[in-house]
C-alpha positions in Angstrom: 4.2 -11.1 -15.3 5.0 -10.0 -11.9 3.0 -6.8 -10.4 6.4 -5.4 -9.1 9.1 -5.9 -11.6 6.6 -4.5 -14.0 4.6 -2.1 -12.3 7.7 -0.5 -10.2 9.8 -0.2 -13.5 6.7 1.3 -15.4 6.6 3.9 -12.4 10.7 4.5 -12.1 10.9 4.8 -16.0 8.1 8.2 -16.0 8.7 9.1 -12.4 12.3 9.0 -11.4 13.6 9.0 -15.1 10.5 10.9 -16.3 -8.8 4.9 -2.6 -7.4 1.4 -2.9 -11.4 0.4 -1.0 -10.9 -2.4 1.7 -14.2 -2.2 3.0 -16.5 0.7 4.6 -14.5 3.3 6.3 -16.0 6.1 8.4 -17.0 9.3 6.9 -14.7 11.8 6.5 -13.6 15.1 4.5 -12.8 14.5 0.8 -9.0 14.2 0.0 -7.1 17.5 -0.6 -5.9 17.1 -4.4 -1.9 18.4 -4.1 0.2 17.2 -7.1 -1.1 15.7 -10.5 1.4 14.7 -13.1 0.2 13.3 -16.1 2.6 11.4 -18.9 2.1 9.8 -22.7 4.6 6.9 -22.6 6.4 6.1 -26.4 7.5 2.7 -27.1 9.1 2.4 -31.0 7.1 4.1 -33.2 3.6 4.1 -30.8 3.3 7.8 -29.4 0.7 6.8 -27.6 1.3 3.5 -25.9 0.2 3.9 -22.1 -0.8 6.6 -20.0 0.2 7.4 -16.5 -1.4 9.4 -14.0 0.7 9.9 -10.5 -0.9 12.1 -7.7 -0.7 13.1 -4.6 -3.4 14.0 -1.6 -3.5 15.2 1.7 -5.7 12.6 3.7 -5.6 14.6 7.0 -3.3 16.1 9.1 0.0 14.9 8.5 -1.8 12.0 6.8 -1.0 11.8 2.7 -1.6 9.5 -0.1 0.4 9.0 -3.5 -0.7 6.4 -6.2 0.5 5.9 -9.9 -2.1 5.0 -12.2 -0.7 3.0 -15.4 -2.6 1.9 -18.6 -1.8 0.7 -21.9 -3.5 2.1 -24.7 -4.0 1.1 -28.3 -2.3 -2.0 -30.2 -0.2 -2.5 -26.6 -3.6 -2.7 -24.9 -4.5 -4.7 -27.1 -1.6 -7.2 -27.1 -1.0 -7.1 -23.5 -4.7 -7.8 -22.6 -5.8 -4.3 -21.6 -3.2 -4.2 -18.6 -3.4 -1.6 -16.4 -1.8 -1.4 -13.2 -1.7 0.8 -9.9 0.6 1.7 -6.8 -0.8 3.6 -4.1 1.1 4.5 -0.6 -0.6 5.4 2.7 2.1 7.8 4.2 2.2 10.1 7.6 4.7 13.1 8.3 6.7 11.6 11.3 10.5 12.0 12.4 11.0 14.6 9.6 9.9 12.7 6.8 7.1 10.9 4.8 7.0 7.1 6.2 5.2 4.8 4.3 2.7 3.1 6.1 0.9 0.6 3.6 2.0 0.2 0.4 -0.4 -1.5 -2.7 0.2 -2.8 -6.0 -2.5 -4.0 -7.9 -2.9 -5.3 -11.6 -5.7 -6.0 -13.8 -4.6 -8.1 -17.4 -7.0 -10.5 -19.7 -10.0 -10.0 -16.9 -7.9 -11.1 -13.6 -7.2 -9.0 -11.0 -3.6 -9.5 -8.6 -3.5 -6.9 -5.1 -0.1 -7.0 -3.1 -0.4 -5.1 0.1 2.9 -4.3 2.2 2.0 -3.0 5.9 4.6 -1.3 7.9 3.9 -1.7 11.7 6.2 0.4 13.7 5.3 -0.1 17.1 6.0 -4.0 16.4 9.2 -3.2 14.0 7.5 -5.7 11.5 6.9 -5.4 7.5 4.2 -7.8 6.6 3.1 -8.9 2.6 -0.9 -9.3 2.2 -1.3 -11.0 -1.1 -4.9 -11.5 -2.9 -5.8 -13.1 -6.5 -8.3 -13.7 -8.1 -10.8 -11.8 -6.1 -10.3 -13.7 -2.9 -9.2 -12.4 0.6 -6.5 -11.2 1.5 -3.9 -13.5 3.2 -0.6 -12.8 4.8 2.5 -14.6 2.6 5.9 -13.1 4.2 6.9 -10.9 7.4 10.2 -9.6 8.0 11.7 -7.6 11.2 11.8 -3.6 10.2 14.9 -3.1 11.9 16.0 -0.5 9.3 13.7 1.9 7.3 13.1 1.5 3.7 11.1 2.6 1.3 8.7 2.1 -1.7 8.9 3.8 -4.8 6.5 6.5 -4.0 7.7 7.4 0.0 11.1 7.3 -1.8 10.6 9.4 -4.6 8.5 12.3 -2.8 11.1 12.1 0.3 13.4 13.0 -2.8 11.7 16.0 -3.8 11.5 17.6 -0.3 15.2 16.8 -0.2 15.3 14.5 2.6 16.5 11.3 0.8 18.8 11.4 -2.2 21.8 13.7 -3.7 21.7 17.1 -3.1 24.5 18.8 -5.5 25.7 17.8 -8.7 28.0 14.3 -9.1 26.8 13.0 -6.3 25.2 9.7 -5.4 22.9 8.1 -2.2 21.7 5.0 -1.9 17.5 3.8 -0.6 16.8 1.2 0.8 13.9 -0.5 -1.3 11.1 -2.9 0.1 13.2 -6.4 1.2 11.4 -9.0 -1.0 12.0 -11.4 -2.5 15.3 -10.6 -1.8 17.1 -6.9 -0.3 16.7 -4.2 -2.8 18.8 -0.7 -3.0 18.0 2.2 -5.2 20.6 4.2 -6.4 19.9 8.1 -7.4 23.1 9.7 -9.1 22.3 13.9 -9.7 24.1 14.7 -12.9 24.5 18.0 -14.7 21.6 20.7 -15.6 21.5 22.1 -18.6 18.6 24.0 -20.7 16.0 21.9 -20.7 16.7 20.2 -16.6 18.8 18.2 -14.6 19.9 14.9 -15.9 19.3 11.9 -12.4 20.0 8.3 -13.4 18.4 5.8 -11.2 19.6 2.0 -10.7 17.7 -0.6 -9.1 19.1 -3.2 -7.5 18.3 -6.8 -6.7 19.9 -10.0 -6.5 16.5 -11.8 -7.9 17.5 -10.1 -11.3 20.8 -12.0 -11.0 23.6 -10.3 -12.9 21.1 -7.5 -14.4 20.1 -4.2 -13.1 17.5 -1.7 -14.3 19.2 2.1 -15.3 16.6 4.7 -15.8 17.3 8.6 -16.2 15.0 11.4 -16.2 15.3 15.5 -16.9 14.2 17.0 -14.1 13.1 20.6 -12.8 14.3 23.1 -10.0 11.2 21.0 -7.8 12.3 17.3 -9.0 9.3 16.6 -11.4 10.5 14.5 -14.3 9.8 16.0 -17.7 11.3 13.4 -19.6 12.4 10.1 -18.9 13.7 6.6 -20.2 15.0 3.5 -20.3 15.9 0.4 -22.2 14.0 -3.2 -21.8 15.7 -5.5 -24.3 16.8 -3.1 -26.4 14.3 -1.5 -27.1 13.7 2.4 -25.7 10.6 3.3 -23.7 10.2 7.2 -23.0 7.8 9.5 -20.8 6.7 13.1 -21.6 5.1 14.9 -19.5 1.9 16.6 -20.7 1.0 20.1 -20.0 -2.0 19.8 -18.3 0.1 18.4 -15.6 -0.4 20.1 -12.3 2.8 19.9 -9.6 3.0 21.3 -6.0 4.6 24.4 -4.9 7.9 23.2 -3.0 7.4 21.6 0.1 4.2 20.0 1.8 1.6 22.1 2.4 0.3 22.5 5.9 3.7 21.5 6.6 7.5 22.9 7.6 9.2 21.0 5.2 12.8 20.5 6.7 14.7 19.8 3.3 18.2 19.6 2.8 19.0 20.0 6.9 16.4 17.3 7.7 18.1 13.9 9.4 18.7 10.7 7.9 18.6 9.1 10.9 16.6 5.8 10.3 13.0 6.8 12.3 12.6 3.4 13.2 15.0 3.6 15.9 12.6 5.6 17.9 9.5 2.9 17.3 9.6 0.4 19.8 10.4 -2.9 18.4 8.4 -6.3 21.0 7.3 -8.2 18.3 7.3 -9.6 15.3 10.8 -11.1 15.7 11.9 -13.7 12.6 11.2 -14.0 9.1 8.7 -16.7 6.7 9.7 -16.5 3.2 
């Protein structure tokens, strides 16, 4: 099964419908814990069939890290080889917004272990895939120019809750610009009504590598965009994500920052990054 399809829907489902070590690094101050969301995810009649952790830390000034934690528990554990799974995005605060600077998915199933590593280098205007399996070294399998910005999953969705990408009022729908590979990808966030227990966002991915098909996910949401509830269908059958109370979410905003919010710009940052290299594309 492929890190991303599964991984990135596991994520979208409890997130927007609900230290990765590469070697020594220099000493520095522990991360600042901001945000931690815990969920139970429900699949049939299993209450209890995975768990998902996503939080947030402030690395340094301007300097942040999200990563979603994902493992199954139980008879899925069980069947699916005691899968467990993880995204984690390096981000800074620049041009008004959180930009992702590496992005990770990793995957652990029946004793192997699969690392993907997206790096975004502005100052080149180049997006670059590291891929490792197996335990070996990472090696570099597909470039593209950066000539627009996108976004993964987690700069996307916390972008979203400052109120710097996605809808801002009720009925209305924007569209983000997902991670180019294999093929482009768009995510679509439509905000739909509130009611009593949160507002309702649906969430479409996009991609022509899924052919005619395209993943729908919905979430209840609060006042600060945290999902309490959230689901989707995979071959019929209905997977759902509750959020569990000894959840811990951030006040609004980012803090040691001036969150812009709804009057931030959407113009594309990349614009202001020089762009000498790293012209063409391998596949």
């Amino acid at each position: 099964m492929r890190t991303r399809s599964c991984l990135a829907g596991l994520f979208s489902c409890l997130v927007l419908a609900l230290a990765l070590g590469m070697g020594p690094r220099p000493a520095q101050a522990a991360p600042a814990l901001l945000e931690e969301l815990r969920y139970r995810v429900e699949v049939l009649s299993l209450e209890n069939a995975a768990r998902v952790t996503l939080t947030l830390h402030r690395l340094g000034p301007e300097r942040f890290t999200a990563e979603v934690i994902g493992e199954t528990q139980g008879l899925i554990k069980l069947l699916s080889g005691g899968q467990r799974e993880r995204m984690q995005t390096e981000m800074v605060w620049r041009h008004q917004r959180l930009l992702p600077l590496i992005y990770r998915e990793e995957s652990w199933r029946r004793g192997k272990r699969r690392l993907k590593e997206y790096r975004f280098n502005y100052s080149r205007g180049r997006l670059e895939l590291w891929e490792s399996r197996d335990g070996k070294g990472l090696a570099q399998k597909w470039h593209t120019d950066l000539t627009d910005q996108v976004y993964d999953p987690l700069s996307a969705f916390y972008n979203c809750r400052l109120g710097i990408l996605g809808p801002t009022r009720e009925g209305e729908t924007r569209t983000i610009k997902g991670i180019p590979y294999p093929e482009p990808e768009t995510m679509e966030v439509r905000l739909g009504a509130e009611s009593q227990d949160g507002r309702q966002v649906m969430l479409s991915l996009f991609n022509p590598v899924f052919h005619d098909s395209r993943g729908v996910v919905f979430a209840k949401v609060d006042a600060q965009w945290v999902p309490h509830l959230a689901w989707t269908t995979v071959s019929g059958i209905t997977v759902r994500g509750w959020l569990l109370p000894e959840s811990v979410s951030m006040a609004p905003g980012l803090p040691g920052l001036t969150a812009p919010g709804l009057t931030a710009s959407r113009r594309p940052p990349v614009q202001d990054s020089p762009s000498t290299a790293g012209r063409g594309k391998n596949r």
